[in-house]
DRENRO-665881 format. One record per residue (C-alpha): residue in three letters; x negated, y negated, z negated. Coordinates in nm, 2 decimals. Layout:
// DRENRO-665881
     r        X        Y        Z
   Ala        X        Y        Z
...
This chain:
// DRENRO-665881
     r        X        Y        Z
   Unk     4.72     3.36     3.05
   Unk     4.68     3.45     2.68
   Unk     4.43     3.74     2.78
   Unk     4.25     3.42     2.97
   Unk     4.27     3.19     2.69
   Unk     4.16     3.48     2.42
   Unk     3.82     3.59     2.63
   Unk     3.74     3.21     2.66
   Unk     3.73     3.13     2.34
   Unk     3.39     3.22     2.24
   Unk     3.26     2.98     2.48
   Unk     3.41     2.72     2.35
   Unk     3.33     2.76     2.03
   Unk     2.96     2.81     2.13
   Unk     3.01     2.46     2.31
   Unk     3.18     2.30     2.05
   Unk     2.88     2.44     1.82
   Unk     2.63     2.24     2.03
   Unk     2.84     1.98     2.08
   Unk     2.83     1.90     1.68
   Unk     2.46     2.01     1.65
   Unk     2.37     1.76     1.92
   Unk     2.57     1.51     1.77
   Unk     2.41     1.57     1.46
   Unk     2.04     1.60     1.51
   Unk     2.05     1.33     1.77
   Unk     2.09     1.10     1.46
   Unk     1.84     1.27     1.24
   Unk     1.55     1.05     1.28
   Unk     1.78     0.79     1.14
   Unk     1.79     0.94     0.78
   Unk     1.40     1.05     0.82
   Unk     1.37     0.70     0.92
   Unk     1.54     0.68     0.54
   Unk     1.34     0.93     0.37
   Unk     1.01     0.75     0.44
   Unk     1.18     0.40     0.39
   Unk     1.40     0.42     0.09
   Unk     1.10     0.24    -0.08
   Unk     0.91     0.04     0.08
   Unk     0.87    -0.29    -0.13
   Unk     0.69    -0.62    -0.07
   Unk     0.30    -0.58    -0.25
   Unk     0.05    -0.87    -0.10
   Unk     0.00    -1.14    -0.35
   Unk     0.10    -1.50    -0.15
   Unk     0.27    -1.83    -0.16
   Unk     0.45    -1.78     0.16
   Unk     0.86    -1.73     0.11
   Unk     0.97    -1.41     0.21
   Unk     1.20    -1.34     0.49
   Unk     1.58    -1.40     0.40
   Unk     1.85    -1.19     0.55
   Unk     2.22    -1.35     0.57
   Unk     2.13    -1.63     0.32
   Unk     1.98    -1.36     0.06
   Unk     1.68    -1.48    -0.16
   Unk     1.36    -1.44    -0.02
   Unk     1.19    -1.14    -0.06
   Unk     0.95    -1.10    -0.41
   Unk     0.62    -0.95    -0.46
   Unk     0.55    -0.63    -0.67
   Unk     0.25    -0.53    -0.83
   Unk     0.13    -0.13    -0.88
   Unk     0.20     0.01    -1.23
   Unk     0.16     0.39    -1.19
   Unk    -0.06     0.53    -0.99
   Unk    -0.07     0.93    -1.03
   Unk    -0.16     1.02    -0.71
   Unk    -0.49     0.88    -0.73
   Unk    -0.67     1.20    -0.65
   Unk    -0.46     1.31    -0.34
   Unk    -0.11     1.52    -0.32
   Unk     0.04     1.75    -0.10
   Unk     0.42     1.83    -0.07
   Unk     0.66     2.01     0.17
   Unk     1.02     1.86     0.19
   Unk     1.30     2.09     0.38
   Unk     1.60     1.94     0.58
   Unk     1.98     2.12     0.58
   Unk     2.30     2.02     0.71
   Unk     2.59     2.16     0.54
   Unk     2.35     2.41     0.41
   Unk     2.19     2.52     0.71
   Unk     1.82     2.46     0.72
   Unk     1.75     2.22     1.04
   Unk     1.42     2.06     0.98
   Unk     1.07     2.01     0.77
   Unk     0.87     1.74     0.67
   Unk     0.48     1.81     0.55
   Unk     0.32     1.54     0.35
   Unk    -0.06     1.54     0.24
   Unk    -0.22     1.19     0.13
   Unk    -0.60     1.21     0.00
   Unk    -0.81     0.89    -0.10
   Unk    -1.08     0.78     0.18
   Unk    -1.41     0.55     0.16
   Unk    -1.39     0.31     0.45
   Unk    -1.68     0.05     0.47
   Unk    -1.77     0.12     0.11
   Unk    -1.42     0.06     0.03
   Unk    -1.14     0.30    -0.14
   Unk    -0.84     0.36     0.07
   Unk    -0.56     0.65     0.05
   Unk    -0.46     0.82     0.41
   Unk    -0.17     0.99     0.40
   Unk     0.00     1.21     0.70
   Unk     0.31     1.28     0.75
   Unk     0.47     1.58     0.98
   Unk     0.80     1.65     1.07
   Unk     0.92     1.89     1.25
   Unk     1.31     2.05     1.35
   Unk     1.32     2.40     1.30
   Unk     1.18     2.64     1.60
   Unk     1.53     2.77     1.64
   Unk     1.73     2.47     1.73
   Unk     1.45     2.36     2.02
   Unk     1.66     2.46     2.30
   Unk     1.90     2.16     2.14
   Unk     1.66     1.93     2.00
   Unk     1.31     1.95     2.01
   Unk     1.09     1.74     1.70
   Unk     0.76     1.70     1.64
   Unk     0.64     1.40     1.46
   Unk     0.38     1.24     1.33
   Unk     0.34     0.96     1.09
   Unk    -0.04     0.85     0.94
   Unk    -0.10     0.52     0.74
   Unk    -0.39     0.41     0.58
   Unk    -0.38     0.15     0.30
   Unk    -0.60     0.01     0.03
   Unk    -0.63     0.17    -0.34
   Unk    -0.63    -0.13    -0.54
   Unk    -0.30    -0.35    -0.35
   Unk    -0.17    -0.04    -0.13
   Unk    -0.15    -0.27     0.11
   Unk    -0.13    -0.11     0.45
   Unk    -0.45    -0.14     0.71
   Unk    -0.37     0.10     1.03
   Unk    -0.02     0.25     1.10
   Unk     0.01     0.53     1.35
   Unk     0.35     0.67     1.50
   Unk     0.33     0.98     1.73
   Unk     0.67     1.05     1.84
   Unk     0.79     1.40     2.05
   Unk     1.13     1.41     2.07
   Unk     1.24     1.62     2.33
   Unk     1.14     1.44     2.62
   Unk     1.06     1.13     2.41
   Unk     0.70     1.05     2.42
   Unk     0.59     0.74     2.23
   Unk     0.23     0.67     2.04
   Unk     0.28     0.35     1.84
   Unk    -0.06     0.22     1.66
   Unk    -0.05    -0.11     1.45
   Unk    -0.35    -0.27     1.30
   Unk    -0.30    -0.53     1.03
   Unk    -0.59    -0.79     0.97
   Unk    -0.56    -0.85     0.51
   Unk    -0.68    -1.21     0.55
   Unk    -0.42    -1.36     0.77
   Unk    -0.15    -1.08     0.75
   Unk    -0.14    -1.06     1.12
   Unk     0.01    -0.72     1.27
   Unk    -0.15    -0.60     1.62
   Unk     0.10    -0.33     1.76
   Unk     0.07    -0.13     2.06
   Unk     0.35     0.05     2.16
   Unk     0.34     0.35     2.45
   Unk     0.69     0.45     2.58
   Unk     0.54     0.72     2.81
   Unk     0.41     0.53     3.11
   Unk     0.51     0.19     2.99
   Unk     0.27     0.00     2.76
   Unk     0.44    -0.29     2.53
   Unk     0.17    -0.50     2.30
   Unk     0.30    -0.76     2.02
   Unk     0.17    -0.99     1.73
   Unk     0.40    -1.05     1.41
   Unk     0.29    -1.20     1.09
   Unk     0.41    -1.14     0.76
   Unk     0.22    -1.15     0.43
   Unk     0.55    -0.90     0.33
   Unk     0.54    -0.60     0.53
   Unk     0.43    -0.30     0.48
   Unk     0.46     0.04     0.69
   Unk     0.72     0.29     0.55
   Unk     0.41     0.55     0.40
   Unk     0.26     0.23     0.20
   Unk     0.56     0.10     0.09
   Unk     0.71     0.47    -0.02
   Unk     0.34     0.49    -0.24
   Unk     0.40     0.13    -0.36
   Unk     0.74     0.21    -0.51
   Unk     0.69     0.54    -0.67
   Unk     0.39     0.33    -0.87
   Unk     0.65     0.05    -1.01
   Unk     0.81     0.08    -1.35
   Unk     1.18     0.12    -1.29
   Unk     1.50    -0.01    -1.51
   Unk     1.84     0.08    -1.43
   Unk     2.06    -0.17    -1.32
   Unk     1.79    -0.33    -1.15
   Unk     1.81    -0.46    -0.73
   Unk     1.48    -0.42    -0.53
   Unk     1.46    -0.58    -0.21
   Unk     1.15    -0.53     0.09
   Unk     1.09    -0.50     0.41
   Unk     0.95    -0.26     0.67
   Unk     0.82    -0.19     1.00
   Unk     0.94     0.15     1.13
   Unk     0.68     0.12     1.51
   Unk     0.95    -0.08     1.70
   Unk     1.19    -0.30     1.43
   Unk     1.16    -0.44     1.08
   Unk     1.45    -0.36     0.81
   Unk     1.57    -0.54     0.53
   Unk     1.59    -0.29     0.27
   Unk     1.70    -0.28    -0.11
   Unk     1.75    -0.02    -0.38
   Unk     2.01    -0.05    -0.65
   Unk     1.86     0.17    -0.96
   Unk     2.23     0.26    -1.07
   Unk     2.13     0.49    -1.33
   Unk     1.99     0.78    -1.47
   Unk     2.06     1.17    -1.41
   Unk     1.93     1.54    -1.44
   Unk     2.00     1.72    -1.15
   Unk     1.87     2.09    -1.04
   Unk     1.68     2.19    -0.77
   Unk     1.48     2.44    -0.60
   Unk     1.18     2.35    -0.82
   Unk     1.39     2.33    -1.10
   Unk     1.60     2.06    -1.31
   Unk     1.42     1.70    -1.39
   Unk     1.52     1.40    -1.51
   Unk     1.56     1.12    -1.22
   Unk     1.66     0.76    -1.15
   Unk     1.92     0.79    -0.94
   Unk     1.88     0.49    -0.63
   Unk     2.12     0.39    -0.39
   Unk     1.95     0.27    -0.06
   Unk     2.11    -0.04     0.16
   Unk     1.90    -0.07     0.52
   Unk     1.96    -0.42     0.77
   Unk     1.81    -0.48     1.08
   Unk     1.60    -0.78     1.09
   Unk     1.60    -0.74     1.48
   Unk     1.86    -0.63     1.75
   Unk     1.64    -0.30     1.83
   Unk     1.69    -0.12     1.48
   Unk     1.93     0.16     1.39
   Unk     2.00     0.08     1.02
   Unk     2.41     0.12     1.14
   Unk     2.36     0.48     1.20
   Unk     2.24     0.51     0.83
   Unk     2.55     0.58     0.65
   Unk     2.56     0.58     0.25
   Unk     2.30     0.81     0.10
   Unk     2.16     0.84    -0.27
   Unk     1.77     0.94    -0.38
   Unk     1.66     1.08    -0.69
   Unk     1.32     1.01    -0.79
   Unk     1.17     1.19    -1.09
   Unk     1.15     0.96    -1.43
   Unk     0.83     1.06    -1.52
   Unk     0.54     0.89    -1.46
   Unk     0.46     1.04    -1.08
   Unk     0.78     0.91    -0.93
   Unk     0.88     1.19    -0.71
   Unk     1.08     1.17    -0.48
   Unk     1.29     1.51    -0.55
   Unk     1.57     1.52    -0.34
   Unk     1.77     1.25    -0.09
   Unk     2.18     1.32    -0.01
   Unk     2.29     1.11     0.36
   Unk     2.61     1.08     0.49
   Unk     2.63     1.19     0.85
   Unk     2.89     1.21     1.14
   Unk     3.02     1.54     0.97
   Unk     2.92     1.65     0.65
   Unk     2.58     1.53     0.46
   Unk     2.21     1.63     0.52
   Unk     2.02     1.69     0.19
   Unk     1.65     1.66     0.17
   Unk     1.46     1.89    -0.07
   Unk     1.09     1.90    -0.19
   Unk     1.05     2.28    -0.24
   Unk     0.67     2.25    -0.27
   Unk     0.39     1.98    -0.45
   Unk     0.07     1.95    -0.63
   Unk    -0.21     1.68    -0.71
């Protein structure tokens, strides 16, 4: 029985492998859902009171100090769990003329790593376009592969009466809605909007965003300042702890668990790394690679 037990046991270890891997990854979009959110803050200019979550003060406006990536950007951000490299995520954002207008368009890819496909399978794509001056966003566009997940979501928002057209494709099943709010802003915008505000430390921001399917009530505690070291090398960062609340029954802020982001204290606001809690262990998010 021993001889039995002893030539079984690499199986279930290999099971017990996937087991946690699935367990793992299948909350992963969670904590990207997190890396593109962690700052998305409340930009357009109005009278109207902001949404209030369990009797929290409305929601206030913020107005672009920085702007260093005025030109266009690229970076490449790498994914591991307990040091094991699981996923990418490619960012390139480039300013556009749209009716004689100035707009940024920014597109975001990410992807699990080819190795872990048989497990879980990622490719997504995130594009938003917003305008230069407000970074207020315009169009929205979520492609979504996940394993056999296939969902396109497209919103359109109208600037004068801050009216969000989605449509929403769940494979064969079309879903179209309205929603206005003269306070949300998709999580590319809103991440662009942050990095251009003038932090302090101690102080609470608090937004929200629509993620394709569900808004979030979101706020940052800048808790302090820190150098940390990483691929790139060491930098001075605000260190920001992120709090995420559904504002509707379909989100997944629960499966967020605590998580920290350092974003660089200079004047381009990067963000340079992002810690998450998970099930077991942490995933860390890196940017190994960046230029104007």
């Amino acid at each position: 029985m021993l001889r039995k037990y002893a030539s079984a046991r690499p199986l279930i270890f290999a099971r017990l492998a996937t087991i946690l891997t699935w367990t793992f990854l299948t909350g992963l979009k969670a904590h990207f859902f997190l890396l593109r959110s962690f700052f998305l803050l409340s930009v357009f200019l109005c009278s109207v009171p902001g949404l209030a979550a369990d009797g929290q003060e409305p929601l206030q406006n913020y107005t672009p100090h920085f702007h260093p990536f005025d030109g266009g950007e690229k970076a490449v951000y790498h994914v591991s769990w307990l040091g094991i490299p699981v996923a990418s995520a490619e960012i390139e954002m480039q300013p556009v003329l749209l009716d004689g207008k100035k707009f940024f368009q920014v597109t975001v890819q990410a992807q699990s790593w080819r190795y872990l496909d048989l497990i879980f399978k990622m490719r997504d794509t995130v594009e938003s376009t917003f305008d230069a001056d407000t970074l207020h966003p315009r169009r929205f566009f979520f492609r979504q592969r996940e394993n056999r997940k296939v969902i396109d979501t497209t919103a359109v928002v109208d600037p004068a009466t801050n009216k969000w057209v989605v449509h929403r494709q769940e494979g064969n099943k079309p879903k179209n809605f309205e929603f206005v709010s003269p306070y949300t802003l998709d999580p590319i915008s809103a991440t662009y909007l942050a990095r251009s505000l003038d932090f302090k430390v101690g102080e609470r921001l608090r937004f929200e965003v629509f993620g394709g399917k569900s808004r979030y009530l979101v706020t940052l505690d800048v808790v302090g300042r820190e150098r940390i070291s990483v691929k790139k090398g060491e930098f001075d960062t605000y260190k920001v702890v992120p709090q995420i609340a559904d504002l509707s029954k379909s989100g997944y802020a629960k499966r967020v668990r605590q998580a920290t982001v350092w974003i660089t204290a200079d004047e381009n606001r990067v963000p340079i790394k992002m810690s998450s809690q998970v099930f077991i262990g942490s995933v860390n998010i890196e940017m190994i690679e960046g230029k104007s």
